[in-house]
MARPA-976957 format. One line per field, with one value per atom (N, C-alpha, C): atom name; residue in one letter; x, y, z. Coordinates in nm, 2 decimals, decimal comma, always signed. Example, Ala and Ser with C-alpha at 12.3 -4.5 7.8 and 13.67 -1.06 7.14 Angstrom:
BEGIN
atomo: [N/CA/C/N/CA/C]
residuo: [A/A/A/S/S/S]
x: [+1,32/+1,23/+1,32/+1,28/+1,37/+1,29]
y: [-0,57/-0,45/-0,33/-0,22/-0,11/+0,00]
z: [+0,78/+0,78/+0,78/+0,71/+0,71/+0,79]
end
This chain:
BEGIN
atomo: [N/CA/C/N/CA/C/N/CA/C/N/CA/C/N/CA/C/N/CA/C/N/CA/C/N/CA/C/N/CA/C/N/CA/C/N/CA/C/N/CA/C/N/CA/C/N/CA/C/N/CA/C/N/CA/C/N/CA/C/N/CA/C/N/CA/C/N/CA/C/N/CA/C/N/CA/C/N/CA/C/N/CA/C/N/CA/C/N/CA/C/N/CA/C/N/CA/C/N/CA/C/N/CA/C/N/CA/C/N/CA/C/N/CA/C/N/CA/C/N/CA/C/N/CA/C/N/CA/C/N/CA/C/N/CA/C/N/CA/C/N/CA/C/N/CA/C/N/CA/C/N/CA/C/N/CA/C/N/CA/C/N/CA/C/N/CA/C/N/CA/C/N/CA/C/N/CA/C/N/CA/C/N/CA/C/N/CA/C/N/CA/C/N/CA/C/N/CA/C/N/CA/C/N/CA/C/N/CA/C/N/CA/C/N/CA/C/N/CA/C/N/CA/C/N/CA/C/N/CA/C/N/CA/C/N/CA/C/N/CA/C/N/CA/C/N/CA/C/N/CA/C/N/CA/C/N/CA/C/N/CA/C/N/CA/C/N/CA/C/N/CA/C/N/CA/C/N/CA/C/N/CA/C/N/CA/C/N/CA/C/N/CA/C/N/CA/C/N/CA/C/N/CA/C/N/CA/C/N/CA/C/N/CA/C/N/CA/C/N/CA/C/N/CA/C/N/CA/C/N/CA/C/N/CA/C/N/CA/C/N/CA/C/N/CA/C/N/CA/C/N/CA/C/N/CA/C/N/CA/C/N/CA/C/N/CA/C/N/CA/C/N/CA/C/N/CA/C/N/CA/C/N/CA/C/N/CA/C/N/CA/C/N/CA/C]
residuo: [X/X/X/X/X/X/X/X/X/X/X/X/X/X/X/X/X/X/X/X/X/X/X/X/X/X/X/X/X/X/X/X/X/X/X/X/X/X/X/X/X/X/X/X/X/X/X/X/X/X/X/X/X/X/X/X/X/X/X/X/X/X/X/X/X/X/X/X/X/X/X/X/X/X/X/X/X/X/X/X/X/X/X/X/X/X/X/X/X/X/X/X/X/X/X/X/X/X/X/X/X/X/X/X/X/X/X/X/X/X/X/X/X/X/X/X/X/X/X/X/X/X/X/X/X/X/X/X/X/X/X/X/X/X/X/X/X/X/X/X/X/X/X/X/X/X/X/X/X/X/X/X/X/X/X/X/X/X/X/X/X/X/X/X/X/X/X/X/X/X/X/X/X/X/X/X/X/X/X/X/X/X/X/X/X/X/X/X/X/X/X/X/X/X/X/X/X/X/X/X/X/X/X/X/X/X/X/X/X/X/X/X/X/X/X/X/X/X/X/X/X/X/X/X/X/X/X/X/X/X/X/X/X/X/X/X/X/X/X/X/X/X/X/X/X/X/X/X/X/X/X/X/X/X/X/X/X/X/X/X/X/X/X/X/X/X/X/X/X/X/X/X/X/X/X/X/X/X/X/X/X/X/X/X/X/X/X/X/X/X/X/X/X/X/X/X/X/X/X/X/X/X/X/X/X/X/X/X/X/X/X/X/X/X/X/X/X/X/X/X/X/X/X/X/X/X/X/X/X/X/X/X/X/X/X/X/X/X/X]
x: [-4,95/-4,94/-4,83/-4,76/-4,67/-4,71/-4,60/-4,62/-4,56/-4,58/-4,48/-4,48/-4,35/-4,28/-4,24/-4,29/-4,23/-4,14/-4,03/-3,96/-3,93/-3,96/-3,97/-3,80/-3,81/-3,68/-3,57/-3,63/-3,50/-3,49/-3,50/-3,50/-3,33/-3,33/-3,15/-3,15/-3,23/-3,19/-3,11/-3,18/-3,12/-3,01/-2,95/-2,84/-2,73/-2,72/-2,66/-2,61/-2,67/-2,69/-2,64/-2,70/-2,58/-2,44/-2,40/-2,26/-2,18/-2,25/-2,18/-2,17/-2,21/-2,24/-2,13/-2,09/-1,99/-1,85/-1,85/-1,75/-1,73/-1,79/-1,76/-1,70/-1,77/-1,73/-1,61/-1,56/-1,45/-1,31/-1,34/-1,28/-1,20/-1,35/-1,32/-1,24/-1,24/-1,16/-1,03/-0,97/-0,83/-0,77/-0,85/-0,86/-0,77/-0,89/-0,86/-0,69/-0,69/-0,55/-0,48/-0,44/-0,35/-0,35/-0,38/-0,43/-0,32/-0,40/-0,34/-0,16/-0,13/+0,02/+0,06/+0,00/+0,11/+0,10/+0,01/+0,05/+0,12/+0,11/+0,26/+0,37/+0,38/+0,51/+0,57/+0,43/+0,51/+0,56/+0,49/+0,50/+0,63/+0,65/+0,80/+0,92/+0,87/+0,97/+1,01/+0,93/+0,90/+1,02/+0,97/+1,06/+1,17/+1,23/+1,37/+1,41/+1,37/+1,39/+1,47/+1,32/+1,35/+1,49/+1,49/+1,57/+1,73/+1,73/+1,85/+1,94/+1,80/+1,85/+1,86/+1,82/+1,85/+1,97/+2,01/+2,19/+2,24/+2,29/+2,32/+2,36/+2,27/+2,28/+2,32/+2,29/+2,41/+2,54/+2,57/+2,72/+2,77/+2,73/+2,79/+2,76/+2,67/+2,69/+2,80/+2,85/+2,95/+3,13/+3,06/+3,21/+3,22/+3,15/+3,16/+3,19/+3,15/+3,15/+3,34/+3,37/+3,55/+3,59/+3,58/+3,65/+3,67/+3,53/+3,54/+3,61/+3,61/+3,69/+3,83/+3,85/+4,02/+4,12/+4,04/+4,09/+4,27/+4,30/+4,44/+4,56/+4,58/+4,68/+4,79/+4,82/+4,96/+5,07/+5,17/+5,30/+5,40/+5,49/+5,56/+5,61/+5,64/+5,73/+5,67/+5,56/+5,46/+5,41/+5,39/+5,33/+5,22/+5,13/+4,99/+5,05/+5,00/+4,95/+4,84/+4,82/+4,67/+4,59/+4,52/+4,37/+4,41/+4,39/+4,39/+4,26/+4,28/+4,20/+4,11/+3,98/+3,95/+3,98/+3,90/+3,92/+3,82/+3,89/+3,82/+3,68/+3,58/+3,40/+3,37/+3,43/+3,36/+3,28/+3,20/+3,15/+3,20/+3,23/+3,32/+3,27/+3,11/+3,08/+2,92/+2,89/+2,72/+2,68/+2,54/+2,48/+2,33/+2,34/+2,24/+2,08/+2,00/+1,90/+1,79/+1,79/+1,75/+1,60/+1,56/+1,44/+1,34/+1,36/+1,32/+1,40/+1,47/+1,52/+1,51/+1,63/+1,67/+1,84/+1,92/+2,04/+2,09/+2,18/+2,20/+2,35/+2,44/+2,60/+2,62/+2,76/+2,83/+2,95/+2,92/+3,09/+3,18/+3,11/+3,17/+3,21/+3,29/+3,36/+3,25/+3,27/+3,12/+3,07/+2,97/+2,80/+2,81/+2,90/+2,94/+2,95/+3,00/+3,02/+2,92]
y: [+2,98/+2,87/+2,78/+2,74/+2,65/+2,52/+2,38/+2,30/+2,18/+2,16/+2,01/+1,85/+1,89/+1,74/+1,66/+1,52/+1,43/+1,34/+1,27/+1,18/+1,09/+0,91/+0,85/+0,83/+0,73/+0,71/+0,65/+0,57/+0,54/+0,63/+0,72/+0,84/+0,90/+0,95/+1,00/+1,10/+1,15/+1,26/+1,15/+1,06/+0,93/+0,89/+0,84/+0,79/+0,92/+1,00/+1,14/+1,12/+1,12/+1,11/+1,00/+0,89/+0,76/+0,75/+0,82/+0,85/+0,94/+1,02/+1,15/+1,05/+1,00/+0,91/+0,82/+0,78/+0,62/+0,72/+0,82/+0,94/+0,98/+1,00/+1,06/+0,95/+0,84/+0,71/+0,68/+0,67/+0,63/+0,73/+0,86/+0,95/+0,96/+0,91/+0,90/+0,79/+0,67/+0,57/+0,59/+0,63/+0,69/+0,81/+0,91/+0,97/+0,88/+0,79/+0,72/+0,58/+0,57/+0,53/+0,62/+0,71/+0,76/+0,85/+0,87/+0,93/+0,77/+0,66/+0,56/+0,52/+0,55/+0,54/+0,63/+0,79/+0,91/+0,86/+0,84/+0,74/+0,64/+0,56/+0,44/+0,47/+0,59/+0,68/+0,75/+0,80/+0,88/+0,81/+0,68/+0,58/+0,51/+0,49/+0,43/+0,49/+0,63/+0,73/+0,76/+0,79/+0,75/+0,66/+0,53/+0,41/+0,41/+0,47/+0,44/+0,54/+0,70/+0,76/+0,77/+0,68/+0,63/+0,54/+0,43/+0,32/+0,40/+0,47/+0,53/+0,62/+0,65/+0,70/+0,62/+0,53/+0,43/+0,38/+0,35/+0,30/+0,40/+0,54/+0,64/+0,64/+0,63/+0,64/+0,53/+0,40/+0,30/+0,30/+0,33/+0,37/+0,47/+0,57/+0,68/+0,66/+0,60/+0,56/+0,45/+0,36/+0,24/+0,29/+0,43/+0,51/+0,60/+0,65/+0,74/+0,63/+0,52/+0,40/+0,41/+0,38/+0,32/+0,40/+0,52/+0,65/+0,70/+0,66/+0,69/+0,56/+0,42/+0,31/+0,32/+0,35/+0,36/+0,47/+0,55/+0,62/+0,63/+0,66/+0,68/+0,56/+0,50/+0,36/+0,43/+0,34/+0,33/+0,26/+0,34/+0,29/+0,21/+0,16/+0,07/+0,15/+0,29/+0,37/+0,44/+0,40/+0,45/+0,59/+0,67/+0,76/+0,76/+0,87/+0,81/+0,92/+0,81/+0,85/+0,93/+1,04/+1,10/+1,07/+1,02/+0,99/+1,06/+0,94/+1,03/+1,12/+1,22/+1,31/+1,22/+1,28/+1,19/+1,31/+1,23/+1,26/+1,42/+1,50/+1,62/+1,60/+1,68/+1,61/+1,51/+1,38/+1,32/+1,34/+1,28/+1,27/+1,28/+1,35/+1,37/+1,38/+1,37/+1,43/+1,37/+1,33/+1,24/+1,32/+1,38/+1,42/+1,37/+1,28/+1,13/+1,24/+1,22/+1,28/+1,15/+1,08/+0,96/+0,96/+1,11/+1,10/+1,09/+1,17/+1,14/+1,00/+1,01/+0,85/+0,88/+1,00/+1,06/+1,08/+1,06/+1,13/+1,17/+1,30/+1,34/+1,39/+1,40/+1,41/+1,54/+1,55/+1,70/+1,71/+1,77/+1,77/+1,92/+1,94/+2,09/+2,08/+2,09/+2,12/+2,18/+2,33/+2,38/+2,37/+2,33/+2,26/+2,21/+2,13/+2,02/+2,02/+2,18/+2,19/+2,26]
z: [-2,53/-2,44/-2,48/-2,34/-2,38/-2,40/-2,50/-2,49/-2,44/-2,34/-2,26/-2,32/-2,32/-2,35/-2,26/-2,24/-2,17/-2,24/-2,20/-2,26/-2,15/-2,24/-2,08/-2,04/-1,95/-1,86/-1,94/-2,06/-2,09/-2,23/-2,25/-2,29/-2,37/-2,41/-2,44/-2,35/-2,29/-2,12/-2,07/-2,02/-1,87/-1,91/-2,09/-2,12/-2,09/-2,10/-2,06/-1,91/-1,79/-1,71/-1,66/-1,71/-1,68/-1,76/-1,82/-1,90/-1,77/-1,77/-1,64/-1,53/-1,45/-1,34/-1,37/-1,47/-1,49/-1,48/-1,54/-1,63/-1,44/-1,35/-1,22/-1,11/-1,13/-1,06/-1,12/-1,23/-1,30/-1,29/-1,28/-1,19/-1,07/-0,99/-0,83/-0,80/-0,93/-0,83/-0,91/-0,99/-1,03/-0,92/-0,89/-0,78/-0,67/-0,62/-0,48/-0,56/-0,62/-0,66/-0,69/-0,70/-0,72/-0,53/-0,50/-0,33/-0,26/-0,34/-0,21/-0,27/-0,40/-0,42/-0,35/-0,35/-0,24/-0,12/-0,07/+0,06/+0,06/+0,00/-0,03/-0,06/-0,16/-0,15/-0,02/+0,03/+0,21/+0,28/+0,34/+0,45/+0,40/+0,24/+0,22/+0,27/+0,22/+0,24/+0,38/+0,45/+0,65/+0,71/+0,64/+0,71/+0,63/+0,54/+0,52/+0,56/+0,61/+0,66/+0,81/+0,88/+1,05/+1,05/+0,93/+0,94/+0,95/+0,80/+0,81/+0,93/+1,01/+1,09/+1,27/+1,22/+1,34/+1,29/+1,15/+1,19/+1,22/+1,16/+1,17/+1,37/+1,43/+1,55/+1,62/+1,56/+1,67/+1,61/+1,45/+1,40/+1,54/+1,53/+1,63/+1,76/+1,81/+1,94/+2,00/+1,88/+1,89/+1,90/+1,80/+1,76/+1,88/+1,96/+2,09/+2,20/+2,18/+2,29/+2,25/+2,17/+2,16/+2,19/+2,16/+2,17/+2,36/+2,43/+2,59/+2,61/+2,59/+2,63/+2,58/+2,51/+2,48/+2,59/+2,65/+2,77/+2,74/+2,88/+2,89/+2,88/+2,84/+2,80/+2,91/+3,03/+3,14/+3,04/+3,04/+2,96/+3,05/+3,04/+3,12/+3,22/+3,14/+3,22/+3,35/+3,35/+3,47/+3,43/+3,30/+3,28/+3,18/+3,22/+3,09/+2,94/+2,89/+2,77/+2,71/+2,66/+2,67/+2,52/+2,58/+2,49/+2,28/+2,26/+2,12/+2,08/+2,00/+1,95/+1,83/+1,84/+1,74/+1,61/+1,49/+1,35/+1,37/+1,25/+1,27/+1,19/+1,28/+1,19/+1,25/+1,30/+1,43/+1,51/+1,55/+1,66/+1,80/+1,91/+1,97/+2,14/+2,17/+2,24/+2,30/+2,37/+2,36/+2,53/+2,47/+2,58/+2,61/+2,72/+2,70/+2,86/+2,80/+2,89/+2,93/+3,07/+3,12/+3,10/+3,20/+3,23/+3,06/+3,01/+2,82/+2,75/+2,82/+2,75/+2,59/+2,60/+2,45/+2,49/+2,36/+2,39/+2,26/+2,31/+2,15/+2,15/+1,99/+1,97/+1,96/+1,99/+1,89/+1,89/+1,78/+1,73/+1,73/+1,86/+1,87/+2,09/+2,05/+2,23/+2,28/+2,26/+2,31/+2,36/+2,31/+2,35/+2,43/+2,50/+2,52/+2,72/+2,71/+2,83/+2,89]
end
């Protein structure tokens, strides 16, 4: 025959028990900080991402704007002048789509036609 032992609640079982419990809670919230810096890390990363690439795009949209407005210059002599070429690796070329209300560059003749 066996014989049964009780040991009450506040027992060294329950201290066990409430050590593991603190030891898991104490876990979970280094866990949940370190979870909420990689999200603070992505979302930074995100917006300097977007940002950089919204100047990126009114730089080049300002530089394709001069480049169509400087057109053919009339010389005194009554003949045109033709358009300078731009720099090689420029931007050379803008293909603007309304209905999406997107437009996009290239720097290749090409594409272009």
């Amino acid at each position: 025959m066996r014989s049964l032992h009780l040991e009450p609640a506040d027992g060294p079982g329950s201290e066990s028990a409430d050590v593991t419990r603190r030891r898991r809670r104490h876990a979970r919230r280094w866990l949940e900080r370190l979870l909420f810096l990689i999200a603070a890390g992505c979302l930074g990363y995100y917006l300097y991402v977007y940002g950089e690439a919204r100047l990126y795009r009114s730089f080049e949209e300002r530089q394709i704007d001069s480049i169509l407005a400087s057109g053919a210059l009339p010389p005194a002599s009554g003949r045109t002048v033709p358009r300078p070429l731009p720099a090689e690796g420029s931007t050379n070329g803008r293909i603007e789509i309304p209905r999406l209300g997107t437009c996009g560059w290239s720097t290749q003749p090409a594409i272009l036609r």
